[in-house]
Residue frames as qw, qx, qy, qz and C-alpha x, y, z in Angstrom:
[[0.493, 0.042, -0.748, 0.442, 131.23, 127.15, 95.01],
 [0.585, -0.721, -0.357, -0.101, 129.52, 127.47, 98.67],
 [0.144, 0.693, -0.269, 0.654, 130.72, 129.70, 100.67],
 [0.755, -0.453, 0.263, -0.395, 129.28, 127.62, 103.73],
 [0.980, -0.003, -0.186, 0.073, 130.91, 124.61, 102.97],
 [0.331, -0.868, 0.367, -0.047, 133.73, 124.59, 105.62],
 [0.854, -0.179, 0.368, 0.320, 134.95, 121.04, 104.50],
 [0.214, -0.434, 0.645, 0.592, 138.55, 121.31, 102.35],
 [0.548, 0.575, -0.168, -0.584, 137.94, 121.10, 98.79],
 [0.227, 0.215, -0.927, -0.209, 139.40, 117.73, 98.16],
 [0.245, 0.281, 0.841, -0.393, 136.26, 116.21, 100.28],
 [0.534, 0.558, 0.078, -0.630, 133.92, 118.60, 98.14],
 [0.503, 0.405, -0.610, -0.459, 135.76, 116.66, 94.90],
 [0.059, 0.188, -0.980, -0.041, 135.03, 113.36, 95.96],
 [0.366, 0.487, 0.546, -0.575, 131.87, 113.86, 97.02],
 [0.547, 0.638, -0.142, -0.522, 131.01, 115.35, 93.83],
 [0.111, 0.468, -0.852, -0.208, 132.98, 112.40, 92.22],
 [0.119, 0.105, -0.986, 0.046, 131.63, 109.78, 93.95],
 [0.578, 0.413, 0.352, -0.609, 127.50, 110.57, 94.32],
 [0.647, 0.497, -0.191, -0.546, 127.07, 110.22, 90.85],
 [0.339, 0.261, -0.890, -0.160, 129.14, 107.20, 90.18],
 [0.250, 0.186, 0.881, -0.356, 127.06, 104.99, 93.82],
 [0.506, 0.385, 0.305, -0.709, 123.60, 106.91, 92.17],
 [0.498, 0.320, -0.704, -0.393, 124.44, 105.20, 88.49],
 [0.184, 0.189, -0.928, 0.262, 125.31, 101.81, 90.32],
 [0.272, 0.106, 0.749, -0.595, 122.25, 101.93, 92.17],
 [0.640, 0.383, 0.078, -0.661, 119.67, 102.71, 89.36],
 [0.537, 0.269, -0.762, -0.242, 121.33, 99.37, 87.45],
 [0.099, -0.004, -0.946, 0.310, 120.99, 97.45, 90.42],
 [0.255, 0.252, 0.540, -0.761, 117.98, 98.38, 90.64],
 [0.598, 0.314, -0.329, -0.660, 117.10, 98.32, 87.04],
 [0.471, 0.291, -0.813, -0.180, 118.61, 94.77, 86.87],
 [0.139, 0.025, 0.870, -0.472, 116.12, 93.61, 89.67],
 [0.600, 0.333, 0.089, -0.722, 113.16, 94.80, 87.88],
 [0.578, 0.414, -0.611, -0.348, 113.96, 93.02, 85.63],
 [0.164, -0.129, -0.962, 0.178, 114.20, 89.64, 87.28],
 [0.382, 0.297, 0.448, -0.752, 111.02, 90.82, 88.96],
 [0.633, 0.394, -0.464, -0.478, 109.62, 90.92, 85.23],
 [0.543, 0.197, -0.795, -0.186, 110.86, 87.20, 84.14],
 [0.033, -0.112, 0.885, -0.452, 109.74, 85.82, 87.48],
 [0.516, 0.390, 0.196, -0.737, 106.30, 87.53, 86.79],
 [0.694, 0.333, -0.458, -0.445, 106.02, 85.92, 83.27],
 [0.326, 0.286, -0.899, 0.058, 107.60, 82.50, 84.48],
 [0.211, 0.226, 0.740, -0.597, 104.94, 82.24, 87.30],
 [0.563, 0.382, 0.214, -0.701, 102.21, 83.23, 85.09],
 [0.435, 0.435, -0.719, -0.322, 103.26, 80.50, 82.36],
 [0.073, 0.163, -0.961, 0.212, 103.65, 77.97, 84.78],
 [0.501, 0.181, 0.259, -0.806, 99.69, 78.90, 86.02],
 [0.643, 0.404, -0.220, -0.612, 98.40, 78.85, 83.07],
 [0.531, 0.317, -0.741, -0.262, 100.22, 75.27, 82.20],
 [0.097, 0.187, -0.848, 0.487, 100.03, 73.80, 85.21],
 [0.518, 0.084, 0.072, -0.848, 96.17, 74.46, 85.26],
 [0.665, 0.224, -0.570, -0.426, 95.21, 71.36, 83.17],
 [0.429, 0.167, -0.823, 0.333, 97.25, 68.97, 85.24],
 [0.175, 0.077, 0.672, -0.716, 95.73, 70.21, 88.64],
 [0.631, -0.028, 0.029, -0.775, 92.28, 69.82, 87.27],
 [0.744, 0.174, -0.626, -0.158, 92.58, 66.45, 86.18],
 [0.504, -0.005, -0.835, 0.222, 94.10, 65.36, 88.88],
 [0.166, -0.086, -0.640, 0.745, 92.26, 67.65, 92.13],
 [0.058, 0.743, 0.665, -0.050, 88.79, 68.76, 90.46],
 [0.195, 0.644, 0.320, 0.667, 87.52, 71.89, 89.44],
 [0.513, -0.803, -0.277, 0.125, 87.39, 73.44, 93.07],
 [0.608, -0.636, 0.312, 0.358, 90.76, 73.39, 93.90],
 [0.526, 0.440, 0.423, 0.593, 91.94, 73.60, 90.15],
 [0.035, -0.850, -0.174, -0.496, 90.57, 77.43, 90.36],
 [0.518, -0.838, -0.069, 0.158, 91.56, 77.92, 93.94],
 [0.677, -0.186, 0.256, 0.664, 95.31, 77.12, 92.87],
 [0.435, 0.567, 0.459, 0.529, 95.21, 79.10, 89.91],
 [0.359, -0.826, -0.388, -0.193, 93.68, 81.64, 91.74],
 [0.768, -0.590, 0.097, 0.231, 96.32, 81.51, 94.00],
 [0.746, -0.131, 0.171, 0.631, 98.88, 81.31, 92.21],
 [0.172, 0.824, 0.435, 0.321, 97.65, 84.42, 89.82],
 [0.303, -0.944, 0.091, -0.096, 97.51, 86.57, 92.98],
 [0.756, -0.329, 0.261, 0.502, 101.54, 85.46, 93.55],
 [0.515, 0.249, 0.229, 0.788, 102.25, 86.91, 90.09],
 [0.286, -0.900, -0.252, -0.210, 100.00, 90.26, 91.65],
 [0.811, -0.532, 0.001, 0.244, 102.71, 90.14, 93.89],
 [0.610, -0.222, 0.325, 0.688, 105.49, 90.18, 92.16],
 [0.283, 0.555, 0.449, 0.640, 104.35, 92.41, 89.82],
 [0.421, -0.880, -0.202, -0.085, 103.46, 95.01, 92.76],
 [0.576, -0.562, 0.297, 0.515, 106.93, 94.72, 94.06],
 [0.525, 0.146, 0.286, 0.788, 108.40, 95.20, 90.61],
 [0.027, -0.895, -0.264, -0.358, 106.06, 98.80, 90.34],
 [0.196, -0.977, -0.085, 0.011, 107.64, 99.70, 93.33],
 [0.526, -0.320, 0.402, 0.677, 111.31, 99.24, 92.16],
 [0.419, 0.460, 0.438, 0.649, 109.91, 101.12, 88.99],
 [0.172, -0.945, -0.118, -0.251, 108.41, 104.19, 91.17],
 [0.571, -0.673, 0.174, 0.437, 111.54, 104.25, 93.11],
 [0.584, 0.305, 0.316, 0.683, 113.75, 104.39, 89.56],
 [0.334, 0.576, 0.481, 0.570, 111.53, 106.91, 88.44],
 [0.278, -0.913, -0.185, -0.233, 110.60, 109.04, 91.12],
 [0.347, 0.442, -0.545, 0.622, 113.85, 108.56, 93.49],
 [0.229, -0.326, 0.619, -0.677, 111.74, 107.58, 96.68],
 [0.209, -0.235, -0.945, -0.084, 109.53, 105.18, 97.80],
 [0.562, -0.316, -0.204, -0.737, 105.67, 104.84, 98.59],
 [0.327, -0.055, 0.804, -0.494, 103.80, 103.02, 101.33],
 [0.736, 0.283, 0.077, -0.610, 100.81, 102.06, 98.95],
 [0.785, 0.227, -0.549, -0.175, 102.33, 99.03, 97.05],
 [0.130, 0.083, -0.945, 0.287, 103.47, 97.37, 100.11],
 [0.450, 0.124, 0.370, -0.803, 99.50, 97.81, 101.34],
 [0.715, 0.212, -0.022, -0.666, 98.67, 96.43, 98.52],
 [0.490, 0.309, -0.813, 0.056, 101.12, 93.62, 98.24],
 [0.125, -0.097, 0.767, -0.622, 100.22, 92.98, 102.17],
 [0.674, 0.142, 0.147, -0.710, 96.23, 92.95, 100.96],
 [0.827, 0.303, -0.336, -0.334, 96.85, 90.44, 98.48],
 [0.109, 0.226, -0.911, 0.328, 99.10, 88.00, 100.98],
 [0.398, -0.007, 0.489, -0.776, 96.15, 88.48, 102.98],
 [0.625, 0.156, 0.213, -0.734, 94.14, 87.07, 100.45],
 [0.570, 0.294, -0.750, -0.160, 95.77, 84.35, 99.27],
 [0.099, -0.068, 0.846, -0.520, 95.88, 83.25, 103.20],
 [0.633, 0.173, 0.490, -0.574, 92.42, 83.04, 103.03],
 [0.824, 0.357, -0.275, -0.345, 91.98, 81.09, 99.65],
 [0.572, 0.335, -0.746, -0.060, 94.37, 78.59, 100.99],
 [0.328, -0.020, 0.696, -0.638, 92.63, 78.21, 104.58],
 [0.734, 0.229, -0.011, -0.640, 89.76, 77.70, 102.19],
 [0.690, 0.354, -0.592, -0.221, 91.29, 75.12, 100.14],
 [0.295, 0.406, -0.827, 0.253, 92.41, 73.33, 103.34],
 [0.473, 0.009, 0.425, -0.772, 89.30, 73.54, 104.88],
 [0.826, 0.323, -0.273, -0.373, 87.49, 71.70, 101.37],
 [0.566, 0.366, -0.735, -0.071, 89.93, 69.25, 101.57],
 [0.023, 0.142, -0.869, 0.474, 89.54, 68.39, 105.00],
 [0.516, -0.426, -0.446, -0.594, 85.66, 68.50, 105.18],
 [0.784, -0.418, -0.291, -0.355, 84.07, 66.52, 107.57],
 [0.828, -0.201, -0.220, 0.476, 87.81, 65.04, 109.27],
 [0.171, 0.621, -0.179, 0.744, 88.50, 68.22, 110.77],
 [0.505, -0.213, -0.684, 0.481, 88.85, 68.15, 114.36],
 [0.088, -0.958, -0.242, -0.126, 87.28, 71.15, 116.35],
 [0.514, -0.587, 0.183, 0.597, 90.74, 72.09, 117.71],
 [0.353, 0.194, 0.571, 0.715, 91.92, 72.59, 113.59],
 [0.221, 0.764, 0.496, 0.348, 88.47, 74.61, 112.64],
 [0.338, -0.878, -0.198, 0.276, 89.00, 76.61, 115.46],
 [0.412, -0.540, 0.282, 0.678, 92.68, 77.75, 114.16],
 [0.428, 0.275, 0.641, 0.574, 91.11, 78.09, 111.05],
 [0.020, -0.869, -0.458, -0.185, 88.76, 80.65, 112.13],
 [0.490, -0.762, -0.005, 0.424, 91.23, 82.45, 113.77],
 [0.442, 0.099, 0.593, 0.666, 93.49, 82.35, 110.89],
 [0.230, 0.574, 0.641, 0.454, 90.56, 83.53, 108.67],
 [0.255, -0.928, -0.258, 0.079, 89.55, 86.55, 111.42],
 [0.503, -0.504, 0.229, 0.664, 93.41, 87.23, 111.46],
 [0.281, 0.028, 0.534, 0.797, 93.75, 87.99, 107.61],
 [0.026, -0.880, -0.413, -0.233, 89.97, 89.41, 107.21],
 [0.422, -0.778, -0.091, 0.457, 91.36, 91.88, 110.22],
 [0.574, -0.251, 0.405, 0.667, 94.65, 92.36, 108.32],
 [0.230, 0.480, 0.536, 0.655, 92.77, 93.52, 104.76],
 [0.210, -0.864, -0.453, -0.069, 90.46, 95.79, 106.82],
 [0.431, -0.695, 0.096, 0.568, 93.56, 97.72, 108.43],
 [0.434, -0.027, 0.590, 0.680, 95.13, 97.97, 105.10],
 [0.222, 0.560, 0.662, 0.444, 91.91, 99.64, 103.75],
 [0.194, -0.941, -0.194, 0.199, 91.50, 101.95, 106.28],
 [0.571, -0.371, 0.330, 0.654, 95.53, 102.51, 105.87],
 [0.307, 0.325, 0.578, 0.682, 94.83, 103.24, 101.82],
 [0.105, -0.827, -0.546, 0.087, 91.74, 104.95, 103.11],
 [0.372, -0.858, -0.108, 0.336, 93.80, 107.40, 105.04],
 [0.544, -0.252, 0.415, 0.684, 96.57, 107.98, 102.40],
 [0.214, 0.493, 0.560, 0.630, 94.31, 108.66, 99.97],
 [0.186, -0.934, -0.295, -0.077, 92.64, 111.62, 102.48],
 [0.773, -0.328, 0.121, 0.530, 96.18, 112.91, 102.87],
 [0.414, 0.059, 0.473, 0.775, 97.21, 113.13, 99.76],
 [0.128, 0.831, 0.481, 0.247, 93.53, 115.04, 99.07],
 [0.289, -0.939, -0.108, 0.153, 94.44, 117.57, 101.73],
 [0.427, -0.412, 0.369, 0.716, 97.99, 117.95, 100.73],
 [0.415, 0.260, 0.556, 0.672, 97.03, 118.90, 97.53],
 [0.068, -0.809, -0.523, -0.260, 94.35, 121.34, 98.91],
 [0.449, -0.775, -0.143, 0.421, 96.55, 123.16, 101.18]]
């Protein structure tokens, strides 16, 4: 027993009671999100893969790949987010690096679907439109670059924490 702990001893037994029961509870809730994570991952990467045929046939081989492409980097996604509900299980804290990298790959879907909207429009694109397209494109280019330095700098961090 602590000899510092000034609170009555019934507070000390609930406490002790009731940590372990919220800390269970949480790691199921937590397990039982991965999990969805998981089947969302496979269900998204199924659909891709089937869904692949159809879009060529009917949009061409450009935009057939772009989707795909696209959609891929979605199950990237979700599959990022489900790591970091498995490094939280495992470790008992979270990390700033998979949201970086979840944020990189948003980033880069934004631009493959500016692209794709860009192909489709071609030539009937107004200069007002390109213009928010470049912007758009300069916004998410920007956006990956911060994110690299960001990773950059975590990873010189972690060097020096480990050297000190």
């Amino acid at each position: 027993m602590d000899s510092h702990d000034a609170r009555p001893p019934f507070y000390r037994r609930i406490e002790h009671g009731v940590i372990p029961v919220l800390e269970a509870a949480d790691a199921v809730a937590y397990s039982l999100v991965g999990l969805v994570f998981l089947v969302a991952a496979f269900g998204m990467l199924i659909y891709s893969v089937l869904a692949f045929p159809t879009s060529l046939a009917q949009d061409g081989f450009p935009l057939a790949i772009i989707t795909l492409i696209n959609d891929l980097l979605l199950v990237m996604i979700i599959l990022e987010v489900l790591r970091t509900v498995l490094s939280y299980l495992s470790e008992r804290s979270g990390s700033l690096r998979p949201f970086l990298f979840i944020a990189a790959i948003s980033a880069t879907r934004r631009i493959l679907a500016i692209g794709a909207q860009m192909s489709i429009r071609g030539d009937q694109m107004d200069p007002d439109q390109f213009r928010q397209f470049m912007v758009d494109l300069g916004v998410n280019a920007a956006a990956i670059l911060a994110i690299a330095v960001a990773l950059y700098l975590l990873d010189r961090r972690a060097e020096q924490s480990l050297t000190a």
